[in-house]
C-alpha positions as CSV (number, residue, x, y, z in Angstrom):
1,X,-72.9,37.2,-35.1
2,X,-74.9,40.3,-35.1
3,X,-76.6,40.7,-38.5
4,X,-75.3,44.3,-38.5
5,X,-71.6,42.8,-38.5
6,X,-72.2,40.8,-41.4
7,X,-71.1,41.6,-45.0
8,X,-73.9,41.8,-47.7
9,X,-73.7,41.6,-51.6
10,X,-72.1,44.8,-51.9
11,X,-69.4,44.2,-49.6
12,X,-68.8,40.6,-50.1
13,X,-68.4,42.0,-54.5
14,X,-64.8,43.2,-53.6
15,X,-64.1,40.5,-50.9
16,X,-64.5,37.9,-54.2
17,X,-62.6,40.2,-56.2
18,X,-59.6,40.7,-54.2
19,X,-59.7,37.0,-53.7
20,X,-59.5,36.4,-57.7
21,X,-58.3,39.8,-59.0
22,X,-57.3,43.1,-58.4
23,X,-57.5,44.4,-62.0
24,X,-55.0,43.4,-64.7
25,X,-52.2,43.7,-62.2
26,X,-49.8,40.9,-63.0
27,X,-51.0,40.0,-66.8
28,X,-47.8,41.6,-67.6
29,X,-45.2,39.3,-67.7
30,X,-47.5,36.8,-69.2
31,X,-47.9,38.8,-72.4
32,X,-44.0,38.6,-72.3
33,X,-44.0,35.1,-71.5
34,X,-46.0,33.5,-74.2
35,X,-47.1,37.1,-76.8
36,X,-49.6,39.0,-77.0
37,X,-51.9,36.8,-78.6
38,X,-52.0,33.9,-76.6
39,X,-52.0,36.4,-73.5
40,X,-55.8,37.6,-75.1
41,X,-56.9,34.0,-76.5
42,X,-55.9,32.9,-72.2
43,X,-57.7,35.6,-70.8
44,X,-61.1,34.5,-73.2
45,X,-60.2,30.6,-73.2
46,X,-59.8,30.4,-68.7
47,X,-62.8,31.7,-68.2
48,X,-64.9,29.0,-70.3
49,X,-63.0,26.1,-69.3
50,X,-62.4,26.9,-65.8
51,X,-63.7,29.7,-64.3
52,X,-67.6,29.0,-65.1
53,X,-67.1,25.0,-64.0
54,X,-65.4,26.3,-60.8
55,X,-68.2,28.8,-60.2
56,X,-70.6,26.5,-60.5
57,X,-69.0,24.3,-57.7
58,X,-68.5,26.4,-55.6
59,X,-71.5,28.1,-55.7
60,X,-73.6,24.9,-55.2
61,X,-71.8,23.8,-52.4
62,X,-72.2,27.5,-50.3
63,X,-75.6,28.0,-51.1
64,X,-76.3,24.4,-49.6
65,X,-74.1,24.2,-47.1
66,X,-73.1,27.6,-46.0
67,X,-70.8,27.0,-42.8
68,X,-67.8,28.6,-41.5
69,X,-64.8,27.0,-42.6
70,X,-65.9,26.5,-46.5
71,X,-64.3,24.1,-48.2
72,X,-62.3,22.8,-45.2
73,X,-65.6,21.6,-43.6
74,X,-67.3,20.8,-46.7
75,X,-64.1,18.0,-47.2
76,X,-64.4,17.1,-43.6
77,X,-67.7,16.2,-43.9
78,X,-68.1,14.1,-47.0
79,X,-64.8,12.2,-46.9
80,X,-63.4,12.5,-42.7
81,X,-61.1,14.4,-40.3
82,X,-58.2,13.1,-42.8
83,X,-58.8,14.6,-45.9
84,X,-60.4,17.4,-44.9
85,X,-57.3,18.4,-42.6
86,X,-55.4,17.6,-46.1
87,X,-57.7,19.9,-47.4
88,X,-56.9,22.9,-44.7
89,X,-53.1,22.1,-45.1
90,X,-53.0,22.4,-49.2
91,X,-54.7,25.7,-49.0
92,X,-52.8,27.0,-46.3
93,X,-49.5,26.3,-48.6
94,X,-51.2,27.7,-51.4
95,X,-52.1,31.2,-49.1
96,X,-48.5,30.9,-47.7
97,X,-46.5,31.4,-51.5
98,X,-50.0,33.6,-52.5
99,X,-50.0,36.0,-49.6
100,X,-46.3,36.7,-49.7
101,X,-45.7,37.6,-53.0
102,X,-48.2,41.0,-52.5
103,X,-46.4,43.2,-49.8
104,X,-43.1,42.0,-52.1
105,X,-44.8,43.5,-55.4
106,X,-46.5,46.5,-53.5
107,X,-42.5,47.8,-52.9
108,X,-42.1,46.3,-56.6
109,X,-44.9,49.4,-57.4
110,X,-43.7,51.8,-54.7
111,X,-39.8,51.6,-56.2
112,X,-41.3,53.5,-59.2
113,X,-41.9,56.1,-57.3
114,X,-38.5,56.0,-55.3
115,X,-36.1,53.9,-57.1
116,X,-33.3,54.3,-54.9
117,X,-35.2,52.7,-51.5
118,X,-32.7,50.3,-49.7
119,X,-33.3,47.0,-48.3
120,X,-34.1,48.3,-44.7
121,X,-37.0,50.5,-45.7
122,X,-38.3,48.2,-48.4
123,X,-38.4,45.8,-45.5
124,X,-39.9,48.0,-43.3
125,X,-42.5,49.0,-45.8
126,X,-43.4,45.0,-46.1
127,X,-44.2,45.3,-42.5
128,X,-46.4,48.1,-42.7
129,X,-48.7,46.4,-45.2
130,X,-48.5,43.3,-43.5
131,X,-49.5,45.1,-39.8
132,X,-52.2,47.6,-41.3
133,X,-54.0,44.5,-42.6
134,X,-53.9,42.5,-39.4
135,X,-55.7,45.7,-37.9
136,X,-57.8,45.9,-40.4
137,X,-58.5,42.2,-40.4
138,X,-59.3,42.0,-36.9
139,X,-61.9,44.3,-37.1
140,X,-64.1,42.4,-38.7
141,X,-65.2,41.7,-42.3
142,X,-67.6,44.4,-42.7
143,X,-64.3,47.2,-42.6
144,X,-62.7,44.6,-44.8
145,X,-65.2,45.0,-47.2
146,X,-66.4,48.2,-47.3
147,X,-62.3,49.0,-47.4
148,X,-62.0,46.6,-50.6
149,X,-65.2,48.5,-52.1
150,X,-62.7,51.2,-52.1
151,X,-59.9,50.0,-53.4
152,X,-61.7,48.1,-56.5
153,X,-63.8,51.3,-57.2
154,X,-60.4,53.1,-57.5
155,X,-58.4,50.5,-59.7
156,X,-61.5,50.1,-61.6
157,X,-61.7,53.6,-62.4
158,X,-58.0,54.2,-63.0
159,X,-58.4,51.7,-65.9
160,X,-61.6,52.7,-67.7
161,X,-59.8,55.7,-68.3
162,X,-56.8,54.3,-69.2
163,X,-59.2,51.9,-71.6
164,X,-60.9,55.5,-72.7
165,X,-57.9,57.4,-73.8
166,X,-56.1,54.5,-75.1
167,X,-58.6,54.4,-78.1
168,X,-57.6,57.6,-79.1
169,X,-53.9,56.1,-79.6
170,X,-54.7,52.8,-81.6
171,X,-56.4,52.4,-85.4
172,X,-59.3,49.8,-84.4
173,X,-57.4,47.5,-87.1
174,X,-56.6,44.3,-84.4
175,X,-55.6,41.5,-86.9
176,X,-51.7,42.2,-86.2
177,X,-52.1,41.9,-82.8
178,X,-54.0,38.2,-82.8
179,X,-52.4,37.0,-86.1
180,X,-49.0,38.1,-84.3
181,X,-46.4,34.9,-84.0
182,X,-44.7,34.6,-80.7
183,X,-41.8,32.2,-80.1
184,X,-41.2,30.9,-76.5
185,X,-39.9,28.3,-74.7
186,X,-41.7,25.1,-73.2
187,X,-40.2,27.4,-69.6
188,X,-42.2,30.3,-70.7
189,X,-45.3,28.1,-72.0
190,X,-45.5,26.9,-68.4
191,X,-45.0,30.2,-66.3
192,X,-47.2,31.9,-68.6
193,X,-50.0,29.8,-67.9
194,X,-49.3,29.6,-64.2
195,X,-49.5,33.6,-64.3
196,X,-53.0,33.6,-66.1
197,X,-54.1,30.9,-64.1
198,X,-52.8,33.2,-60.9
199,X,-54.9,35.4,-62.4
200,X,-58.3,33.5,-62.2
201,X,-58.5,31.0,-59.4
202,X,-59.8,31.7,-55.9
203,X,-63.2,32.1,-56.5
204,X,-64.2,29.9,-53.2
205,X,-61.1,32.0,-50.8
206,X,-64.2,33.5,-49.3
207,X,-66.5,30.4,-48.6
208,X,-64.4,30.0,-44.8
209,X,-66.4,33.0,-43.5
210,X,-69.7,32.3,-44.8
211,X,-71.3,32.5,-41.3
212,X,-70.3,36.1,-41.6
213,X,-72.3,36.8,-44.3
214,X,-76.0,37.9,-44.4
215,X,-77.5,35.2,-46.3
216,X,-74.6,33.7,-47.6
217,X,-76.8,30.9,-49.5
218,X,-78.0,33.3,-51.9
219,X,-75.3,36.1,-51.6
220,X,-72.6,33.9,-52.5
221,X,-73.8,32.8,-55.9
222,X,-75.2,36.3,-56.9
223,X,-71.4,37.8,-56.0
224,X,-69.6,35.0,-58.0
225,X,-71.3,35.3,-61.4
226,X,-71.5,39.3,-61.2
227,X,-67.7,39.4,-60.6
228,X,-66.7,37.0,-63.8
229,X,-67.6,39.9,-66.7
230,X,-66.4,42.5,-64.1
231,X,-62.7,40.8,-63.9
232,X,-62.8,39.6,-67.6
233,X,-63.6,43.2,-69.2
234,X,-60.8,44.9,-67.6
235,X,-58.5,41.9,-68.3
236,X,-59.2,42.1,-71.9
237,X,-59.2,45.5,-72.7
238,X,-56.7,46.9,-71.3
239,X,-53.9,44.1,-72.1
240,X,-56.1,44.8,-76.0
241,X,-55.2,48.4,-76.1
242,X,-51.6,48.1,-74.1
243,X,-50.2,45.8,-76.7
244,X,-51.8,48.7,-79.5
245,X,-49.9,51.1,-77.8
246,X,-46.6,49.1,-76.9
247,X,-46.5,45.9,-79.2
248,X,-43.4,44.7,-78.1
249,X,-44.6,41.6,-76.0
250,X,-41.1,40.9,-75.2
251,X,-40.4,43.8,-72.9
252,X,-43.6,43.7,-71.2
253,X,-42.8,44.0,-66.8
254,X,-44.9,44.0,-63.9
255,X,-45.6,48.0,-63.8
256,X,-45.8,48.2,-67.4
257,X,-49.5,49.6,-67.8
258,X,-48.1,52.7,-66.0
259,X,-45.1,53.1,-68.5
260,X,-48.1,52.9,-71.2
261,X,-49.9,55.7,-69.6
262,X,-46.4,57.3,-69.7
263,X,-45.7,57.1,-73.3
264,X,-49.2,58.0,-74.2
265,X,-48.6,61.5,-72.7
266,X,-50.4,61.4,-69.3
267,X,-48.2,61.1,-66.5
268,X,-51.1,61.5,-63.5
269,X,-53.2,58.8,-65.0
270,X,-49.3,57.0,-64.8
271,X,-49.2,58.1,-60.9
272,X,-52.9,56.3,-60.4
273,X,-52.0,53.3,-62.2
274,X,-48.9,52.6,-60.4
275,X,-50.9,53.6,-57.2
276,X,-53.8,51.0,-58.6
277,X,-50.8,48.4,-58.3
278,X,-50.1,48.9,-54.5
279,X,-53.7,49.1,-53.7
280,X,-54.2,45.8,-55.3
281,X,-51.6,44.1,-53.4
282,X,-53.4,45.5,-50.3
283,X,-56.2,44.4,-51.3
284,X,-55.4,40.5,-52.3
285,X,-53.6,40.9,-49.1
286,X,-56.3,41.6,-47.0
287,X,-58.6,39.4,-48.4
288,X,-56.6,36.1,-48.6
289,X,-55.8,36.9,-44.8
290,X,-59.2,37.4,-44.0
291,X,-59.8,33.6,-45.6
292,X,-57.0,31.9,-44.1
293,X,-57.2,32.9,-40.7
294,X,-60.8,31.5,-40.7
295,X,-59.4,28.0,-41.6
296,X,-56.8,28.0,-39.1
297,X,-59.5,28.5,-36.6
298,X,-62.0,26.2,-37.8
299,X,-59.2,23.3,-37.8
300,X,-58.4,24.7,-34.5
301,X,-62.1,24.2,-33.1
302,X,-61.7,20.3,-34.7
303,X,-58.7,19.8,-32.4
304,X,-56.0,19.6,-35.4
305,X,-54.2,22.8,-34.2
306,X,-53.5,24.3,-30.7
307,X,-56.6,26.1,-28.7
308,X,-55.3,30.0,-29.4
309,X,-56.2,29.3,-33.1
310,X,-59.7,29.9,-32.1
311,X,-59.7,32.6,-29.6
312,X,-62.1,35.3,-30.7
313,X,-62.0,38.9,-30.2
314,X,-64.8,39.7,-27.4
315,X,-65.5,43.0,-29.3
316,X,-64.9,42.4,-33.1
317,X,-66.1,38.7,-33.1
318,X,-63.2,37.6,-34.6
319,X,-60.3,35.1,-34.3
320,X,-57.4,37.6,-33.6
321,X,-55.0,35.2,-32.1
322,X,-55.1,33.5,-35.5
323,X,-54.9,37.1,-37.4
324,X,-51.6,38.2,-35.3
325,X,-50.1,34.6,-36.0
326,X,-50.4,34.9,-39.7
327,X,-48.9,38.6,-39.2
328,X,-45.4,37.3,-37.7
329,X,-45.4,34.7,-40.3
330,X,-45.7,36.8,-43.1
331,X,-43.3,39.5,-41.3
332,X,-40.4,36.8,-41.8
333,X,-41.7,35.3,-45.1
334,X,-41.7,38.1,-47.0
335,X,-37.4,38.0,-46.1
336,X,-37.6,35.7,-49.1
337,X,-38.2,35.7,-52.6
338,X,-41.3,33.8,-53.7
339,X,-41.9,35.0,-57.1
340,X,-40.1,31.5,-58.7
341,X,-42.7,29.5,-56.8
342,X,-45.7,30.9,-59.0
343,X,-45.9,27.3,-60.7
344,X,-46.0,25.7,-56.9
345,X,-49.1,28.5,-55.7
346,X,-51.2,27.0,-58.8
347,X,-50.5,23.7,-58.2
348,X,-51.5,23.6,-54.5
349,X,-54.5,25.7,-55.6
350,X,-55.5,23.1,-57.6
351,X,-54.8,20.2,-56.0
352,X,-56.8,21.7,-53.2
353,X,-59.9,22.5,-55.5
354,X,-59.9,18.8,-56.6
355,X,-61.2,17.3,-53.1
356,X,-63.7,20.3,-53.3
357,X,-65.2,18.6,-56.3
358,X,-65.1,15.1,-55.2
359,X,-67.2,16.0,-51.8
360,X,-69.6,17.8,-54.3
361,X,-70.0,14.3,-56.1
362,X,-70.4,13.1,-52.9
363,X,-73.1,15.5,-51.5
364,X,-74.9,14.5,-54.8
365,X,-75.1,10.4,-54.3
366,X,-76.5,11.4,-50.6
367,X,-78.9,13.7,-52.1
368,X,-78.0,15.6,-49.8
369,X,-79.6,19.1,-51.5
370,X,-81.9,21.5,-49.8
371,X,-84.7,23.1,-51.7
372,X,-84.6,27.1,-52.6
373,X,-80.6,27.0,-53.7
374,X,-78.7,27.2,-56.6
375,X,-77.6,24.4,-58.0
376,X,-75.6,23.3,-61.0
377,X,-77.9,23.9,-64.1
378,X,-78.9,20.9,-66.9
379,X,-79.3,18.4,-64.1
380,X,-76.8,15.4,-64.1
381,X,-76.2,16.4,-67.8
382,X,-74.9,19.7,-66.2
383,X,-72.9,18.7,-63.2
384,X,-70.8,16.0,-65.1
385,X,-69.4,18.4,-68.2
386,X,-68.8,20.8,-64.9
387,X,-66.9,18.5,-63.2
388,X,-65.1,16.9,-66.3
389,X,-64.2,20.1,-67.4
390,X,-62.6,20.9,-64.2
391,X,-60.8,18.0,-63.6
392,X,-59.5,17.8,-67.0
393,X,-57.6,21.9,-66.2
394,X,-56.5,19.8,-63.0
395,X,-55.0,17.0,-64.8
396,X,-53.5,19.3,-67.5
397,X,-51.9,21.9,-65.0
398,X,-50.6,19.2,-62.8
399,X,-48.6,17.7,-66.1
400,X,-47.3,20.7,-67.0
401,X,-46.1,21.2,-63.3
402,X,-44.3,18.2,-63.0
403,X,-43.5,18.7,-66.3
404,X,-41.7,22.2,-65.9
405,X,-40.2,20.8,-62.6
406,X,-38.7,17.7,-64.4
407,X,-35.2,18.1,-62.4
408,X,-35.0,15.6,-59.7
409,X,-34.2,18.2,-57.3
410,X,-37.0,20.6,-58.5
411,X,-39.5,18.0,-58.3
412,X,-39.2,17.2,-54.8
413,X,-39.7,20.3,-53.6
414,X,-44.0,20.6,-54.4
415,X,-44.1,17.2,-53.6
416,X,-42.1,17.1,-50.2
417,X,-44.5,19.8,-49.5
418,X,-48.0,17.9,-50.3
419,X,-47.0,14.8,-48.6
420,X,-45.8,16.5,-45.2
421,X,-49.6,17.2,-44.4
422,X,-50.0,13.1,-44.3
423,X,-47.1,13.1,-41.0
424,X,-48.2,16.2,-39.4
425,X,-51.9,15.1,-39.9
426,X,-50.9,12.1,-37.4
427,X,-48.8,14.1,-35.3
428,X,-51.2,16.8,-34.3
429,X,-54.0,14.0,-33.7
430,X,-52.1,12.0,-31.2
431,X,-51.7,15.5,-29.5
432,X,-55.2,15.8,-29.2
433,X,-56.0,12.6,-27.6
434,X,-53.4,13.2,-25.2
């Protein structure tokens, strides 16, 4: 690809951030879920035990090996076609509940400005983000990101000043807020953490178009560690100076930063923060797209999926036929309601992340390291307390799941859907040696 095409550390910032983020969009319900106080002590706590240890990983396996198809090819290669198809499949599950919850929660933000919008146009409104974003998708990831540059300038924006004029309305005196008690059930417990975890994985959603960025070996790492304070400052303040403002937890709703805004006597900064919320879902939406479609591609150049996977656009350079796939997908998904499945999108997630650590430990025994790249800090020292520390979030979230999906029927559900990669694995591999 034409070095001109390719996205640089300015335009892969927002790609990242869209694939984590979106500004505190969705940190609502958690501070309704499980208080206030845990809601703060999550958004300090995620980041230390998981955030920084998956950074790490993910940042020493694209600076070494920066190839298209990320962490699909980086399983394939250290542990076979098997796994790493397993690892294609996981993720695509994971971007299948991920992708259509966001044109369902942009009409969640747009029914605040027109409550009274029926089913048909809410529909038709869910096809309009979903179709603006294949366009914008097949043109390439340079308009991707120089679009998403826009859209986190403008949330970003919307929410220092809501951060601004908020400490004119609370008395600096925080103790009530973090020695606040909250009761909740072991229910709540769990979908509040699946929300803030929600809220901070995807840091490697960008790693299946590394070939379409310049320099991706170095870009990558530097655009990873200068988006953690970026997302963690306007996690924590404003969900600091919203529960000032509006300390009962209990009521909190997806929407509610704008209702703040409200209350505090400024209904245009209201109007941008509810327009901050749609942009976001645009903005996830477009970037998990932009992601996904380049693993369906890659699996479909290894022969696990059909030839038209892989198509690319003579102009734009990219896989289009993939692109308008996803588009009728997601025009019949979003028919449903996925915001119950929440738990399931974190689980995948994670489950997906865990074979992306284990080829790392395997890239390590081959020394298989190039000079000139980052690589995990504090030598093995280092690359151990990463690894432990991740796999011990893993271990954790995966109780809780199974935990929280105890019910016999409930529990079959996430893991019918894990083990139906293993029959479809062998199905589409006696196609291709037919």
């Amino acid at each position: 690809m034409d070095n001109t095409k390719k996205a640089k550390l300015l335009t892969l910032i927002p790609i990242i951030f869209f694939s984590v983020s979106g500004g505190p969009y969705g940190l609502e319900e958690i501070v309704s879920s499980v208080g206030s106080r845990i809601t703060l002590l999550l958004i300090l706590l995620i980041p230390l035990i998981w955030t920084i240890p998956e950074c790490l990983i993910v940042s020493e396996l694209s600076s070494n090996y920066p190839i298209q198809g990320g962490y699909y090819k980086w399983v394939q290669m250290t542990m076979g076609r098997f796994w790493g198809f397993m690892e294609g499949y996981w993720s695509t599950l994971y971007t299948l509940i991920d992708l259509s919850l966001y044109p369902i929660l942009f009409t969640s933000y747009l029914k605040i400005f027109y409550p009274d919008m029926n089913h048909i146009t809410l529909y038709l409104v869910n096809l309009l983000v979903i179709w603006v974003s294949v366009y914008i998708n097949i043109k390439g990831i340079k308009s991707v990101g120089e679009i998403l540059g826009i859209f986190k300038l403008f949330i970003l924006i919307a929410f220092f000043v809501f951060i601004l004029l908020g400490l004119f309305y609370i008395n600096f005196d925080f103790s009530p807020v973090f020695l606040q008690k909250s009761s909740f059930s072991p229910h709540h417990l769990i979908y509040g953490l699946s929300l803030a975890f929600w809220n901070f994985i995807g840091w490697d959603n960008a790693t299946p178009v590394l070939e379409e960025i310049h320099d991706s070996h170095k870009t990558y790492p530097k655009a990873v560690f200068l988006t953690i304070p970026i997302i963690v400052f306007f996690y924590f303040f404003p969900v600091l100076i919203g529960v000032c403002i509006h300390d009962s937890s209990a009521t909190w709703k997806f929407g509610e930063f704008s209702f703040i805004a409200q209350t505090m006597g400024f209904p245009l900064l209201s109007v941008f923060l509810t327009l901050g919320g749609m942009i976001m879902c645009l903005g996830i939406f477009n970037s998990l797209m932009l992601s996904s479609t380049r693993i369906l591609s890659s699996m479909s150049k290894d022969k696990l999926l059909p030839n038209f996977f892989s198509v690319i656009h003579p102009k734009f350079h990219t896989p289009h036929l993939a692109i308008l796939f996803c588009g009728f997908i997601y025009s019949i998904l979003v028919l449903f309601d996925f915001e119950n499945l929440i738990v399931f999108d974190v689980f995948f997630y994670l489950i997906a992340m865990s074979l992306e650590i284990i080829a790392l430990l395997i890239f390590r025994r081959r020394n298989a390291l190039i000079k000139d790249t980052f690589i995990i800090p504090f030598g093995k020292l280092g690359l151990y307390l990463t690894i432990s520390l991740a796999f011990l979030v893993i271990f954790s979230m995966t109780i809780f799941t199974l935990i929280s999906t105890s019910q016999s029927v409930s529990l079959l559900i996430p893991l019918g859907m894990l083990l139906a990669g293993i029959p479809i694995y062998y199905f589409t591999s006696l196609r291709s040696k037919i």
